[in-house]
C-alpha positions as CSV (number, residue, x, y, z in Angstrom):
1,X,-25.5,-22.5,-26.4
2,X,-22.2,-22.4,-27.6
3,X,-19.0,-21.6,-24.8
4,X,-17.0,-19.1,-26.3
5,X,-13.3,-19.6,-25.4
6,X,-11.9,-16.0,-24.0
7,X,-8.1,-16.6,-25.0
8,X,-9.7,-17.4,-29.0
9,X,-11.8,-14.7,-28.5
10,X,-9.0,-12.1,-27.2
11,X,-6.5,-13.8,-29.8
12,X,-8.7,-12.9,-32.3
13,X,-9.3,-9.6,-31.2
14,X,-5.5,-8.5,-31.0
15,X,-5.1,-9.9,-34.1
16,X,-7.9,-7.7,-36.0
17,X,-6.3,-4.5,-34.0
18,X,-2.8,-4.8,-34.2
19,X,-3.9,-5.4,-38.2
20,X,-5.6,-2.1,-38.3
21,X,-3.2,-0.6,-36.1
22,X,-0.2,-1.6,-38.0
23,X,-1.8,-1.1,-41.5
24,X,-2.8,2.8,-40.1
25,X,1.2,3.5,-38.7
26,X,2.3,2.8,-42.1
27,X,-0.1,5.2,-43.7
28,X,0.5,7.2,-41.8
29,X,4.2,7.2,-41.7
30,X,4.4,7.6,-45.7
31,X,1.4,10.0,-45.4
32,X,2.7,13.9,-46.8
33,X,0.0,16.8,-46.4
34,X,0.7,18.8,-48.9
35,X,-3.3,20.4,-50.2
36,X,-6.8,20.0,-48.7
37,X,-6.8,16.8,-50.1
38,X,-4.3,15.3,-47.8
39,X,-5.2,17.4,-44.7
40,X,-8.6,15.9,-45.4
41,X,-7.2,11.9,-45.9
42,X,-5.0,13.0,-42.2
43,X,-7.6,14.5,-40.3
44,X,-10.2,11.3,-41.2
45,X,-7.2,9.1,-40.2
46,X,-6.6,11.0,-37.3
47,X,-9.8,10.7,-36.4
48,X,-10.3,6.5,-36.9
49,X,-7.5,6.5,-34.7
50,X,-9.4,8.0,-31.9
51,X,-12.0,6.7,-32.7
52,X,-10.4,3.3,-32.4
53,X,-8.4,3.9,-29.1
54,X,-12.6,4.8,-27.4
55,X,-13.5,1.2,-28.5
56,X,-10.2,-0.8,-27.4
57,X,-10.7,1.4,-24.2
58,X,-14.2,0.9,-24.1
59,X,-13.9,-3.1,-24.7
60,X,-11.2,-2.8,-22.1
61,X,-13.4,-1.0,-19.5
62,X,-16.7,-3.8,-20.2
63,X,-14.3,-6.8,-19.4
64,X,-12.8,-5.5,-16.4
65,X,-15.7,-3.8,-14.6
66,X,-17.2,-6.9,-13.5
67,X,-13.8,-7.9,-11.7
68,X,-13.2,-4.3,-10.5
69,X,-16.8,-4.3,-9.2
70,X,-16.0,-7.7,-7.6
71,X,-12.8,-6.6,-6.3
72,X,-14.1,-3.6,-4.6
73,X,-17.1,-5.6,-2.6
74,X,-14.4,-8.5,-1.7
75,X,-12.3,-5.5,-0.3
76,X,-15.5,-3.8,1.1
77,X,-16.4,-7.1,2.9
78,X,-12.2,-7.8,3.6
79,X,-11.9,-4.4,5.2
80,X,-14.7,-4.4,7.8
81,X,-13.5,-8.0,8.8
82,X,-10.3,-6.6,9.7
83,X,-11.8,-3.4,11.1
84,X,-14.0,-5.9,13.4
85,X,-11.4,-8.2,14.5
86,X,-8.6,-5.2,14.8
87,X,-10.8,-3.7,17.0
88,X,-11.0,-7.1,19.3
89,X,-7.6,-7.9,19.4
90,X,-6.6,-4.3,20.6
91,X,-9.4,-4.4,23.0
92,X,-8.6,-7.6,24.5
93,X,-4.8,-6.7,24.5
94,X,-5.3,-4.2,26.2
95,X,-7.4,-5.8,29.0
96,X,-4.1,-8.0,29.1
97,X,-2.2,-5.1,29.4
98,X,-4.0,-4.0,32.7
99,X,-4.3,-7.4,33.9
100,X,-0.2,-7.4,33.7
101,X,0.3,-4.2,35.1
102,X,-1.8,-4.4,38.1
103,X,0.3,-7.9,38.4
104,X,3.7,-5.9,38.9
105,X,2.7,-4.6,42.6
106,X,2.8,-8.2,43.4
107,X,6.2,-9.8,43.4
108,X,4.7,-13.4,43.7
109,X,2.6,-12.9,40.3
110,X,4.8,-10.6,38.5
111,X,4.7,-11.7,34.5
112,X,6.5,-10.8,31.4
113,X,5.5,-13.3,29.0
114,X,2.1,-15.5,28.5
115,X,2.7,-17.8,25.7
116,X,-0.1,-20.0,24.2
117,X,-0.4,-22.3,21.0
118,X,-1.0,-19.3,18.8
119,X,1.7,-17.3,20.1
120,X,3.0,-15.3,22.4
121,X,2.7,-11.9,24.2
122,X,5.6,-10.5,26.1
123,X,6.6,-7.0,27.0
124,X,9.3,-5.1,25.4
125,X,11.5,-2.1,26.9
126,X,12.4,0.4,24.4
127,X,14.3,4.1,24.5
128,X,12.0,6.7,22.6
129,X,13.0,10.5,22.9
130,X,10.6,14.0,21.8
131,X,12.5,17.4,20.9
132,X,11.7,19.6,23.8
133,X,14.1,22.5,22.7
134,X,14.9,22.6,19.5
135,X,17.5,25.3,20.0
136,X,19.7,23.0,22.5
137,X,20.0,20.4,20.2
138,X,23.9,19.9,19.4
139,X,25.1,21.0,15.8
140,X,25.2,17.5,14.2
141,X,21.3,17.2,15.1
142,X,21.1,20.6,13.5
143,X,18.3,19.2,11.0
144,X,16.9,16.8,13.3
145,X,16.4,14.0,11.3
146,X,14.1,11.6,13.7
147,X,16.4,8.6,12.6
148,X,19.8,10.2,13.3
149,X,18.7,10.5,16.7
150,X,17.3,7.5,17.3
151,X,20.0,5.1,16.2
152,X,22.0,7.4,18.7
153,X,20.2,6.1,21.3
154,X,19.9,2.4,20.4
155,X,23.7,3.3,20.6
156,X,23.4,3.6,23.6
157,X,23.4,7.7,24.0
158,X,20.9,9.0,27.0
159,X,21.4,12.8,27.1
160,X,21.2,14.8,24.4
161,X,20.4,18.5,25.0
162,X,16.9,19.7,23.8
163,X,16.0,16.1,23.7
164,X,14.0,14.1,26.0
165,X,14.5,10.5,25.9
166,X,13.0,8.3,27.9
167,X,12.3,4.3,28.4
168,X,9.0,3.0,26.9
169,X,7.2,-0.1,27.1
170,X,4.6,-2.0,24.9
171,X,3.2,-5.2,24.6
172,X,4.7,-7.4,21.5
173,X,2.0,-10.0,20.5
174,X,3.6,-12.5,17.3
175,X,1.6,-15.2,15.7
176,X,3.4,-18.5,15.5
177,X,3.6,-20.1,11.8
């Protein structure tokens, strides 16, 4: 059996079609209807050149099916990993979490930060706000644009009328390289 080389193969391919291609755009560039006879001579063209775009899509569609098809099972398979492992690291981050917390009624065992090999896990303070009144909001949050507001308050601004803003705290868990 005889290995067929896919760049010949698609080198030869383009060639034939860009031939036809480029042999039909010049007809048809110097093509005048002027009777039934030339209506006739356009409308065949007209229709080769469909008939020509099916096949090249057609081709097109038969060599990349097999790698869509494979693509979409890798991702099928690639998803549910991540779903399953997701699903683990948020459950056992959040047993940390409760570990930790329950850890902060005891001054003696009080911890902010557990680093191992992989990593580390440390919790992080942060100033979060929700519009309680929209109509006591001051005129330069007029259209309150979410951003505005918060770089306001990484500035360092804790009262904003209409706004609640209040201290938050999550666990940051980053994977060393």
């Amino acid at each position: 059996m005889e290995i067929i080389n896919l760049e010949d193969l698609e080198n030869q391919l383009l060639k034939e079609v860009c031939m036809d291609i480029r042999m039909m755009e010049s007809v048809e560039k110097n093509m005048i209807v002027t009777n039934v006879l030339g209506a006739t001579q356009a409308l065949s063209m007209a229709l080769q050149s469909r008939k020509l775009e099916k096949a090249i899509e057609q081709s097109r569609v038969e060599i990349t099916k097999p790698h869509v098809d494979y693509q979409r099972a890798v991702n099928k398979i690639a998803k549910e990993f991540k779903s399953k492992l997701e699903a683990m690291e948020n459950s056992l981050k959040s047993k940390i979490d409760e570990w930790m917390e329950e850890q902060k009624d005891n001054p003696f065992s009080h911890i902010d930060e557990i680093t191992v090999d992989d990593g580390i896990l440390y919790t992080q303070k942060s100033w979060d706000f929700e519009i309680e009144n929209p109509h006591l909001v001051p005129k330069n949050y007029t259209t309150i644009v979410d951003s505005l507001i918060a770089q306001d308050i990484k500035n360092g601004v804790r009262n904003i009328p209409g706004v609640r803003i209040f201290e938050t705290e999550k666990t940051v868990m980053r994977i060393k390289n």
